[in-house]
C-alpha positions in Angstrom: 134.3 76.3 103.2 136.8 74.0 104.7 136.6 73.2 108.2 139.1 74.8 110.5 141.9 71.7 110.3 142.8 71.8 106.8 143.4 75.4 107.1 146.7 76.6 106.6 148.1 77.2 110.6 148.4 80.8 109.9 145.3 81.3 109.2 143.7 79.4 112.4 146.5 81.6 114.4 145.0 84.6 112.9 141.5 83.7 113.4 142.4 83.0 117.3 143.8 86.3 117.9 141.1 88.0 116.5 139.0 86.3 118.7 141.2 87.1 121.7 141.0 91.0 120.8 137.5 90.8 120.0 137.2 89.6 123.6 138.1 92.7 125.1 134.9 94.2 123.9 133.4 92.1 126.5 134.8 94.0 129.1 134.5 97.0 130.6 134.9 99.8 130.0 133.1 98.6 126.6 130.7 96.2 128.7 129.4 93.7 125.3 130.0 91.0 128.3 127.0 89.0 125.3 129.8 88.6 122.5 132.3 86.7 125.4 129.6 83.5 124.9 130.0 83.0 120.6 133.5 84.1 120.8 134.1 81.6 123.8 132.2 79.1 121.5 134.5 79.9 117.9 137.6 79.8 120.3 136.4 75.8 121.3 135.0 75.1 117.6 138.8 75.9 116.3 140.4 74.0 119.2 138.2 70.9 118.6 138.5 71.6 114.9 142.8 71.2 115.3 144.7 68.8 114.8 147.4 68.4 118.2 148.7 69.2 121.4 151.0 71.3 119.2 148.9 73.4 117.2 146.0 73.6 120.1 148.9 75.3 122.2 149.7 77.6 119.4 146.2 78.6 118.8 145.7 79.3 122.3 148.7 81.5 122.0 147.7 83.6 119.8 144.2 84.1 121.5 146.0 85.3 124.4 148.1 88.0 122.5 144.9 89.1 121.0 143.6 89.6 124.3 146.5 90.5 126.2 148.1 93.0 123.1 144.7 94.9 123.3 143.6 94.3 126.8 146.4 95.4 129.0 148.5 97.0 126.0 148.2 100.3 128.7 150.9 98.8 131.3 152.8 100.8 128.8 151.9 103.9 130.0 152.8 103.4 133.9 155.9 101.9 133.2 156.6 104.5 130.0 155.1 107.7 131.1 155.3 107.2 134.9 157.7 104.4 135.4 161.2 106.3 134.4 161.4 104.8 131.5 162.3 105.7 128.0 159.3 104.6 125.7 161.3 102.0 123.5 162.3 100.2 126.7 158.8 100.7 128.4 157.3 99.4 124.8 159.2 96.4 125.0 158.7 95.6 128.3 155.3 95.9 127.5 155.3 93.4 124.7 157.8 91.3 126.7 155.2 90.8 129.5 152.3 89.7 127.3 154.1 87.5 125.0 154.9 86.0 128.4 151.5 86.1 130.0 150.0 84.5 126.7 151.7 81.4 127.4 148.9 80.9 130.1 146.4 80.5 127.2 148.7 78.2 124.9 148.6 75.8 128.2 144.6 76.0 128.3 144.3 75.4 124.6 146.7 72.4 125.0 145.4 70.9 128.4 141.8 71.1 126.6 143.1 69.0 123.7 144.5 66.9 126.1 141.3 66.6 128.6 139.7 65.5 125.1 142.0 63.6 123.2 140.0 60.0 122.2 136.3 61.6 123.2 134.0 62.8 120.9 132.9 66.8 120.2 130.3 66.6 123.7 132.7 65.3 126.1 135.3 68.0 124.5 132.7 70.6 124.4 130.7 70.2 128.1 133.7 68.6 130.1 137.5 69.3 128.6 136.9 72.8 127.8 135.3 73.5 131.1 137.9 72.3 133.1 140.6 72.8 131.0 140.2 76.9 130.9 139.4 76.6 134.8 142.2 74.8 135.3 144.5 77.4 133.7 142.7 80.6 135.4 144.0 78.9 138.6 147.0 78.6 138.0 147.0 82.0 136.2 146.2 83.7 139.4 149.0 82.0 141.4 152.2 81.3 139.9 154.3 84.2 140.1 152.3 85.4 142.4 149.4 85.5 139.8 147.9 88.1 137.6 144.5 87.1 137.1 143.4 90.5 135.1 140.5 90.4 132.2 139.7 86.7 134.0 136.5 85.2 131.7 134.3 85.8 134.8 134.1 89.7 134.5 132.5 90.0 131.3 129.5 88.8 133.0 129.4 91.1 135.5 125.7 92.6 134.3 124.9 89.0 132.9 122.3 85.8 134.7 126.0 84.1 135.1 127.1 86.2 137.4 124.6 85.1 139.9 127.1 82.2 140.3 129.6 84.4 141.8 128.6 84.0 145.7 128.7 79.9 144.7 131.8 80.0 142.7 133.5 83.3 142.2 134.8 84.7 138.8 136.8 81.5 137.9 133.7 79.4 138.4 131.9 82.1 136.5 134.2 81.7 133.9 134.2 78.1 133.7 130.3 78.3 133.3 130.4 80.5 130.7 132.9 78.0 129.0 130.8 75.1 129.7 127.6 77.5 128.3 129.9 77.9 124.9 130.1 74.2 124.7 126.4 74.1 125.4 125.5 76.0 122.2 128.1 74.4 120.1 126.1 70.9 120.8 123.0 73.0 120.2 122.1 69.5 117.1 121.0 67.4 120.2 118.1 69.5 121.4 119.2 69.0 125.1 122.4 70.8 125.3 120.1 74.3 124.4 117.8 73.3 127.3 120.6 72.6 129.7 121.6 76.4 128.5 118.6 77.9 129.1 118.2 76.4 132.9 122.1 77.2 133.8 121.1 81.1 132.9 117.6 81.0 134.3 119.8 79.4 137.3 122.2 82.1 137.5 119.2 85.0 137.5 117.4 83.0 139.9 120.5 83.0 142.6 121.0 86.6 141.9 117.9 87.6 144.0 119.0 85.6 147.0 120.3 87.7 149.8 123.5 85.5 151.3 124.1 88.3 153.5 121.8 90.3 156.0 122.0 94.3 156.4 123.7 95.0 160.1 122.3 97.7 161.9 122.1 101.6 160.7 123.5 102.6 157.6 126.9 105.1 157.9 127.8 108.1 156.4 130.8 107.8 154.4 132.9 110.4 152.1 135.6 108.8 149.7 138.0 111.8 148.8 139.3 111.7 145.2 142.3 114.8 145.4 143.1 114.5 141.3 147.1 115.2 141.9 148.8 114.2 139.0 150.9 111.6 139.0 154.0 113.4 138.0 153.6 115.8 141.0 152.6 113.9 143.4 156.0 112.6 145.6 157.7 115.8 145.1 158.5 117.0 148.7 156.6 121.0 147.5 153.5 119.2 146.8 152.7 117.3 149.7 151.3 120.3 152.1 149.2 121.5 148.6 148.0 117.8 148.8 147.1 117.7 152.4 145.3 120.8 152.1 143.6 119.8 148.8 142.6 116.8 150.1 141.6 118.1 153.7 139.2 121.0 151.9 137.5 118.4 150.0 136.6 116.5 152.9 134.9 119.8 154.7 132.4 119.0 152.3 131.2 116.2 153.6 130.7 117.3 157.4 128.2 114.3 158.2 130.7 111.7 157.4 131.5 109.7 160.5 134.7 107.8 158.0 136.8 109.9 155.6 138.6 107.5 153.1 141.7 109.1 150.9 143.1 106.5 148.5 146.3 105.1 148.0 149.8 107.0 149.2 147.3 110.0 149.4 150.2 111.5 152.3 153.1 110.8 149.7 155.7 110.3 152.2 157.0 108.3 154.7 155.4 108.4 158.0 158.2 109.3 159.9 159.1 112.4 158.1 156.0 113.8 158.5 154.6 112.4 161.9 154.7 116.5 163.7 154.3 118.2 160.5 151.1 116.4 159.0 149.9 113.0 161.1 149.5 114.5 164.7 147.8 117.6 163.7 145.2 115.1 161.4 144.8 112.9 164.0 143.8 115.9 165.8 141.7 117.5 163.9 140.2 114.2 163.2 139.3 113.5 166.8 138.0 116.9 167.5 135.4 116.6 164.3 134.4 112.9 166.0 135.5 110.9 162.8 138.1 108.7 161.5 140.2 109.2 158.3 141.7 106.2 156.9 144.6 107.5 154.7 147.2 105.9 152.0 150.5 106.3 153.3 154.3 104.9 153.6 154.9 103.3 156.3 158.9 102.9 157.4 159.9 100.7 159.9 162.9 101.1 162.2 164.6 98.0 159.9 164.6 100.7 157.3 161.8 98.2 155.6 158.6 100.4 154.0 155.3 99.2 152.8 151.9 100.5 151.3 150.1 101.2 154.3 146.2 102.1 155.2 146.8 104.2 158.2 143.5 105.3 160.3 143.8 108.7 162.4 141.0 109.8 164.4 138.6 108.5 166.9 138.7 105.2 166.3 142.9 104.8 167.1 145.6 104.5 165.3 145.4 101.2 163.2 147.3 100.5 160.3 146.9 97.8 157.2 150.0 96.8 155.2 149.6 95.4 152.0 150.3 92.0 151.9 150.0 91.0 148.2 152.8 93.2 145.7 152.8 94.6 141.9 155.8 92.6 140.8 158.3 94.9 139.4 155.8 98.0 140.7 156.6 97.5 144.3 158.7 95.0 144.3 161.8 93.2 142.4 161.1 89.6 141.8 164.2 86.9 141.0 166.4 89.7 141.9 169.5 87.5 141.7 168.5 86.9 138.3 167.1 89.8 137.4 169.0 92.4 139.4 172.1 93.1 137.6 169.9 93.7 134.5 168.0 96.6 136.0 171.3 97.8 137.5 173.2 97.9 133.8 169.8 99.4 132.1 169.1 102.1 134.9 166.0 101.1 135.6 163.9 102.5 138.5 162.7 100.1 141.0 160.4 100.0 144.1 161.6 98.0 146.8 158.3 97.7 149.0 158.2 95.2 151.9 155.0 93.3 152.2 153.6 92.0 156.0 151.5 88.6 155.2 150.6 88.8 159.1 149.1 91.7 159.0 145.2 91.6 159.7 143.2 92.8 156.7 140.2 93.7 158.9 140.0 97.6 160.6 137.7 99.0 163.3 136.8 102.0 161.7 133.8 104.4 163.2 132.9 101.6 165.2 132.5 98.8 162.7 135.1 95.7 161.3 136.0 96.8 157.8 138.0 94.8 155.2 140.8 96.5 154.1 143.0 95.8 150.8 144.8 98.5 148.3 144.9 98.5 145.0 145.5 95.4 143.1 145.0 93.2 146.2 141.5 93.4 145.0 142.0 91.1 142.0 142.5 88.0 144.2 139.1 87.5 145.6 140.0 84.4 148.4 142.5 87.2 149.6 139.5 89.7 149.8 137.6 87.2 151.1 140.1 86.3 154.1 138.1 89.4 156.1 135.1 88.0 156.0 132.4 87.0 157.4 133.7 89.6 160.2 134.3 92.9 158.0 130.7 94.5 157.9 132.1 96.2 154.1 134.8 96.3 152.1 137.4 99.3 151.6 139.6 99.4 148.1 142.0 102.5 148.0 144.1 102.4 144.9 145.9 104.9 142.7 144.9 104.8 139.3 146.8 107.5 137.7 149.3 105.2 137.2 147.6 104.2 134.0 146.6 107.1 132.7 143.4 107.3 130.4 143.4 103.6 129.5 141.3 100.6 130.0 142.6 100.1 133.2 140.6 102.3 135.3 137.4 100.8 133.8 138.8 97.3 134.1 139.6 97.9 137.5 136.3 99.1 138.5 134.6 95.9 137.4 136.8 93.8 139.3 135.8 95.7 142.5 132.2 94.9 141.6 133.0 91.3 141.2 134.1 91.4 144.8 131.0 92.9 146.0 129.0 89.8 144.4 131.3 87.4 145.7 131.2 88.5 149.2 127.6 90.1 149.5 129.3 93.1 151.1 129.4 96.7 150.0 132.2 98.5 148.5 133.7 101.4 148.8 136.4 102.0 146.1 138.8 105.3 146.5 141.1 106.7 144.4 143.6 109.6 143.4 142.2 110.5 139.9 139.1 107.9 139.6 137.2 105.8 138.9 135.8 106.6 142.8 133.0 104.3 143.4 130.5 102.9 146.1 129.1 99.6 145.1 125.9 97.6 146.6 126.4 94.1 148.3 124.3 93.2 144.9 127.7 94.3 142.4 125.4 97.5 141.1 127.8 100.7 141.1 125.8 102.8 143.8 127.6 106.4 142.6 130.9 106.9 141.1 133.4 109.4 140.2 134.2 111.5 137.1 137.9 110.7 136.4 140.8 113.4 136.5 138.4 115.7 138.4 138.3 116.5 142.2 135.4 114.8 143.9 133.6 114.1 147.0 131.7 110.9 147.1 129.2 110.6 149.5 127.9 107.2 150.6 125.6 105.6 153.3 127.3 102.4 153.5 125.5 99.5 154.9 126.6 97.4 157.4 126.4 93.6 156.6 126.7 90.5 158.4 126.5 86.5 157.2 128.6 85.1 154.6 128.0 83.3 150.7 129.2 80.2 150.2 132.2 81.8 148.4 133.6 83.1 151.4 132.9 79.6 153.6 134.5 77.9 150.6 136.7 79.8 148.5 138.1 78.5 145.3 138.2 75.0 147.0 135.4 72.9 145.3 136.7 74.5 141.9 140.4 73.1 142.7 138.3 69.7 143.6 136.9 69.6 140.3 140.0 70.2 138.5 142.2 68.0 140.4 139.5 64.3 140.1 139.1 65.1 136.2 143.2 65.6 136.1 143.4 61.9 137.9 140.8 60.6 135.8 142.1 61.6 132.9 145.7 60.3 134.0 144.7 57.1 135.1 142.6 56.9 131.4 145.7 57.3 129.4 147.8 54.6 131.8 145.2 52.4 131.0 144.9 52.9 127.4 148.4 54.1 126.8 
């Protein structure tokens, strides 16, 4: 067989892309996170194995369409079904975005050519592939304002590797799992399968080290999942069926000290419905001796609006905005640019404000909790900015937005992924699932069926202390990146 540079380029492309959709297996909801470390290790055997900046780019195109195309092929459905759109325009929006997003992966496959142009197959292997791919999931989960989604990290969510991710989070988890793919490839010299073997012995070892320290007496805790469908839920008749549905639910958990609805639960602004539904909650709320922390639109006297956590009851009325928005979900970006298009094509368009001020961090039945909605909670040094002060975590998203897809699933591991990074627990509510309460140790405590009504109970537990994540964030991993950029700069002035 010929190795993988004499091969016609098609055929590497093709070869990469299967790789790339082969990946997805190693996510949830399919959870084979075991087949991300030999694909991980063809994908680096075909970028050592090609020739050029060039054609490393292109393979790591087409590794990214794999994974994108069958990853996150289901943004279809909330921008088709739910969005406003017709299907042909929501398709090719669809296809628009990844072949956009992709372009992420073409940069990895060329900066990792370039980290090991003139080195032999270890330095390429344990050093440029490494810090190549970690170098790109950086910058994947900032420019644009980031989408960091199917990040390598998660597929070794119930793997020894994730026992990094109080040190290092899922981008450092990722980058060891790159550097382990390297690792076997250079499995000839003996060493490299030792080095292996103690980086995942490492990895179970740190997952039995408690960062974090249980604070006082657990509390009882009911997250309400209503199941409104997504096409009824802002009509102005449903929202007092809503209410109620949501307000009978919660009778069933009578020994919960903190009610949680998820996301926009109250579909309306808060000023519309302030007499009719918010005073007579935050009534009832006091009376019963709890708090309900409730989704919500919150308008300002500006006319501004934002996705809001709103907390009635006991505790006082608090509110969290969000602070990080779904580009063209909630919010237009390069609307110069891009505004006269969605005028002349019809195009519905959220215009949600966001408040970067606003504290993430709630007192809520007497203890700090960490607030964030939705996808706030992939960007873990955002999560992170509650802590060491939030005693657990809060997530309230709205998930019918995608239907039954991946996404929900997908979603779901990320929260867990912030559990392990911050050593808190989570509590994870939503309209139609997946509902879920997860341990400081990432393990999904009790969750939800999806597109069902349901009451989760939990006894949260109160957690003080930090991991190293949260005192460092993503800082020694932009370290890492930026002395091997400089070395490697200063190499080629020296030699070029």
């Amino acid at each position: 067989m010929r190795p993988p540079g004499d091969w016609p380029a098609p055929a590497r492309w093709l070869a990469g892309w299967a790789l790339g959709g082969a990946l997805v297996l190693a996510f949830a909801p399919f959870g084979q996170g075991w087949l991300a470390l030999p694909l991980t290790a063809l994908l680096l055997y075909l970028l050592y194995e090609t020739p050029g900046a060039r054609s490393a780019a292109a393979l790591g195109y087409a590794f990214g369409l794999g994974l994108l195309g069958f990853g996150v092929f289901w943004l279809r459905i909330s921008i088709g079904q739910f969005g406003g759109i017709v299907p042909a325009l929501a398709l090719a929006f669809t296809l628009l975005f990844i072949l956009v997003v992709a372009g992420y992966f073409a940069l990895a496959g060329a900066l990792i050519h370039w980290l090991g142009q003139g080195r032999g197959a270890l330095h390429h292997a344990l050093l440029a592939a490494p810090v190549g791919w970690l170098a790109v999931e950086l910058l994947r989960a900032c420019l644009f304002t980031g989408f960091p989604w199917l990040s390598l990290g998660y597929s070794q969510t119930d793997l020894p590797l994730a026992g990094f991710a109080s040190l290092l989070g899922v981008f450092g988890v990722g980058a060891l799992l790159v550097l382990s793919a390297g690792l076997l490839l250079s499995w000839r010299r003996g060493w490299p399968l030792l080095l292996l073997a103690a980086l995942w012995l490492g990895g179970w070892g740190l997952e039995r080290i408690a960062w974090t320290r249980p604070a006082g007496e657990a509390l009882p805790v009911a997250l309400v999942q209503g199941n409104v469908p997504q096409r009824e839920k802002w009509r102005p008749s449903r929202l007092i069926p809503s209410i109620e549905r949501y307000l009978a639910l919660s009778e069933q958990a009578p020994e919960a000290r903190l009610l949680i609805w998820p996301e926009t639960a109250v579909a309306a602004f808060d000023d519309q419905v302030e007499q009719s539904v918010l005073a007579p909650l935050e009534a009832r709320m006091r009376a019963e001796g709890r708090d309900l922390l409730t989704g919500i639109v919150v308008r300002r006297a500006d006319g501004r609006y934002f996705n809001a956590m709103l907390n009635l009851g006991v505790s006082g009325r608090q509110a969290y905005f969000k602070r990080h928005l779904v580009p063209f979900g909630e919010y237009l970006p390069l609307e110069p640019l891009l505004g006269p298009v969605v005028d002349f094509l019809h195009i519905p368009m959220s215009d949600f404000s966001a408040d970067p001020r606003v504290s993430p961090v709630l007192r809520l039945a007497g203890w700090p909790v960490g607030v964030d909605i939705c996808y706030e909670d992939a960007f873990g040094d955002e999560v992170a900015e509650a802590l060491p002060q939030a005693a657990f975590l809060v997530n309230a998203s709205n998930d019918a937005w995608f239907g039954d897809s991946l996404a929900p699933h997908q979603h779901l591991q990320i929260a867990r992924f912030r559990a392990l990074e911050t050593g808190r627990e989570l509590l994870r509510a939503t309209n139609t699932g997946i509902s879920a309460w997860i341990g400081a140790d990432g393990r999904v405590r009790a969750r939800s069926p999806q597109f069902r009504e349901a009451v989760l109970r939990a006894a949260v537990q109160p957690r003080a202390g930090a991991t190293p994540y949260v005192r460092w964030g993503d800082a020694p991993l932009l370290l890492v990146v930026a002395l091997v950029l400089l070395l490697r700069l200063g190499r080629g002035r020296r030699f070029g």
